[in-house]
N, C-alpha and C positions, 0 to 999 in steps of 0.2 A: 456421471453420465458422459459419455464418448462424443462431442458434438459434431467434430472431422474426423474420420476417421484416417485422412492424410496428412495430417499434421498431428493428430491428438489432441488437441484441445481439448476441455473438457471441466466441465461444472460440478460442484458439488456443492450442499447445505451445509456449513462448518458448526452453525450456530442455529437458531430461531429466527430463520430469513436474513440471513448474514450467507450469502456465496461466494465459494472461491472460484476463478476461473482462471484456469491452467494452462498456458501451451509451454509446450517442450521445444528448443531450438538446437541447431547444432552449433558446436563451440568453433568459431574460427580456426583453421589447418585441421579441421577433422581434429583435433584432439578432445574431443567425449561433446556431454550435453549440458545446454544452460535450462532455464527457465522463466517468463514469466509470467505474474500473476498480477487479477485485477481480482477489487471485492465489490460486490453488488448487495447493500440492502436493499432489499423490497420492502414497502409502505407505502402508505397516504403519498408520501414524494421522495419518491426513491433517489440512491442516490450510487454513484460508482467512482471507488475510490483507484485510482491512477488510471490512465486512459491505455494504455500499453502503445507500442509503435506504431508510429502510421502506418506502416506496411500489415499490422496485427490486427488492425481496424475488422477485416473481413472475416477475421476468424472470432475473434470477442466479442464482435457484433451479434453474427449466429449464435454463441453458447448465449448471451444474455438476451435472445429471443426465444429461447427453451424455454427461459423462466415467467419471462414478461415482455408487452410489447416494448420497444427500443424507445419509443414516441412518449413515455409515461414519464423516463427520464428527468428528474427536476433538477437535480446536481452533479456534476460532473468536476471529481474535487482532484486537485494535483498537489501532491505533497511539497515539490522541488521544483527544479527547472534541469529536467532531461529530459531527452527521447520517451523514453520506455514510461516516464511519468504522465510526460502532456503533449506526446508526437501527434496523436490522435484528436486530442482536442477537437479541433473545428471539424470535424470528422462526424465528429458524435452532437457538436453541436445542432449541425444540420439534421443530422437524424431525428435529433428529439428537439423539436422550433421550441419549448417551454424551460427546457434547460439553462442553467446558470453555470459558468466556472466558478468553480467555489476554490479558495487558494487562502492564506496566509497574507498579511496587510503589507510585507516586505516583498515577498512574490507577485504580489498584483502590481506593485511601485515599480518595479525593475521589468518585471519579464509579463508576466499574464495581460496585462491590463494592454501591454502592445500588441502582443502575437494571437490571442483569441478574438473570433470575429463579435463575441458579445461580451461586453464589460464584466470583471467579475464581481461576487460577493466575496468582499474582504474580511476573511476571519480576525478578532482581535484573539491576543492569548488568554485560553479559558473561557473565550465567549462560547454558550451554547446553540444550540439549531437542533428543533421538535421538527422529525422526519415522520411523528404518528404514534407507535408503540414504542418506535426506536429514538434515543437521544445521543447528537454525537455530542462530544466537546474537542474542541482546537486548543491543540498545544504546541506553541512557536518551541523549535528546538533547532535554533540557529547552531549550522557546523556540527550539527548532529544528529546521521556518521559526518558529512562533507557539508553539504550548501549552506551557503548566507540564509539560504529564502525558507531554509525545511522549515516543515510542521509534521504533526501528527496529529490522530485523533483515535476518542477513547468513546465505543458505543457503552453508552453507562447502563441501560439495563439488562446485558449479556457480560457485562465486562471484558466486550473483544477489543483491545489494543490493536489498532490500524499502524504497524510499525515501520510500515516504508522498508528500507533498507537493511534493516538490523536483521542479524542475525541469518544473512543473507546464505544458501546452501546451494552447492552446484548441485549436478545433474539434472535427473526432466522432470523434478519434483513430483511423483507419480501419487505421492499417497495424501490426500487431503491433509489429514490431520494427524501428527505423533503426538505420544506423551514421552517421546525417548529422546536422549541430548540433541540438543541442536547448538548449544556453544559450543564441542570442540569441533561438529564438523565444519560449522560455520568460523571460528576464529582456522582453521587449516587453512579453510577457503582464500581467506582475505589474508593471511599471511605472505603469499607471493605477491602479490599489488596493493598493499595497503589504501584503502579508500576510505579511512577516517581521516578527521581534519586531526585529530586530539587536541582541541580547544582548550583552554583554562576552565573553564566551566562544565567541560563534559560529565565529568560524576557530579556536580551540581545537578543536570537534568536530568540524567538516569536516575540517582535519588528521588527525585520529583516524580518521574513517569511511577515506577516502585509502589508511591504512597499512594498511588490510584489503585495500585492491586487487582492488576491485569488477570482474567483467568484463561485468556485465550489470546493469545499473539498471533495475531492475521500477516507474516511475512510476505514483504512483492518476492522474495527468490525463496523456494522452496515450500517444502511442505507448512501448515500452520501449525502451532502448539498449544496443545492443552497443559495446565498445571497449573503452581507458583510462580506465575509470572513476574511478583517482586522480587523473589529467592534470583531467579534465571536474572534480570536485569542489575540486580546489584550484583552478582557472579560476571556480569559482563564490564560493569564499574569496577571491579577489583581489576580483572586484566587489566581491563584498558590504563589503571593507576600505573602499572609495570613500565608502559614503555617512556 
């Protein structure tokens, strides 16, 4: 569903009350288009995974009042510390006065715990949080692709993998959901500006995400994936072995 029809924005069901929402942007010197994306579970206490830019606030706001009011908001989770993750934050705090930042125990220490106008709820790794039908779980995946502070999280009875950055695809991400490659267009992507840290540990945590056996990777850039999401992330732990 089209929420602006001057920017594009736009909602869709990926899952079982799992929404992606879409805006397309232009790419700096006019050369083509980016995209970001936020994911909104709706439940008992709904929650919205990365806040998108503060300047996005008016456009994300409207698509996730398509679905629900904005005020129901219980959680408002940031994987990192960028823009396009937590610009928005106190934005949406206000929106929704019952709202929590939900973040990573590393992220709340460094960054959230100053810049949000309400204290956050500090994930540990692995700890759980019952949204109703929906269960996430937090997985600390420090410097992975980049930040000290990442995390992730895995809705366990959909098996959608909330993957932040990974597997990140330009253009204006127009199609919800493929089941067709998204590693080579996403390793293209990221080949001219590299924006992994490649940690020591990095196939260490891509193994780990793997063994949760993802069946649906929720990407902030591009379209989302259906399939073998262990197959797709250990395929992305062998490249990344390469460099």
């Amino acid at each position: 569903m089209i929420t602006n029809a001057q920017s594009g924005t736009n909602i869709h069901e990926i899952v079982d009350g799992i929404y992606r929402i879409n805006t397309p942007v232009a790419m700096p010197g006019g050369t083509g288009k980016f995209n970001f994306n936020q994911y909104l579970i709706v439940d008992e206490a709904p929650l919205l995974f990365h806040t998108g830019l503060r300047r996005l606030f008016p456009l994300v706001s409207e698509a996730v009042a398509q679905v629900m009011p904005i005020e129901r908001l219980r959680y408002v989770t940031v994987s990192h510390f960028e823009a396009d993750e937590c610009g928005a934050l106190n934005e949406w705090l206000a929106a929704a006065a019952e709202a929590e930042p939900l973040c990573g125990r590393i992220g709340a220490m460094v960054s959230i715990g100053d810049i949000a106008d309400r204290a956050p709820r500090a994930m540990a790794d692995g700890e759980v949080l019952t949204l109703g039908k929906h269960t996430i779980r937090w997985f600390d995946t420090p410097h992975m692709p980049h930040a000290w502070d990442c995390g992730m999280m895995m809705e366990e009875s959909t098996r959608t993998f909330l993957c932040g950055d990974l597997f990140t695809q330009g253009g204006p991400g127009k199609t919800p959901v493929v089941e067709s490659d998204i590693l080579g267009p996403s390793e293209k992507f990221r080949a001219p500006m590299d924006y992994y840290a490649h940690a020591p540990n990095t196939t260490a945590i891509l193994e780990r995400l793997a063994h949760e056996r993802p069946a649906m990777l929720a990407c902030m850039h591009g379209s989302a994936w259906r399939g073998d999401g262990a197959a797709l992330l250990m395929a992305l732990a062998e490249k990344l072995s390469r460099k």
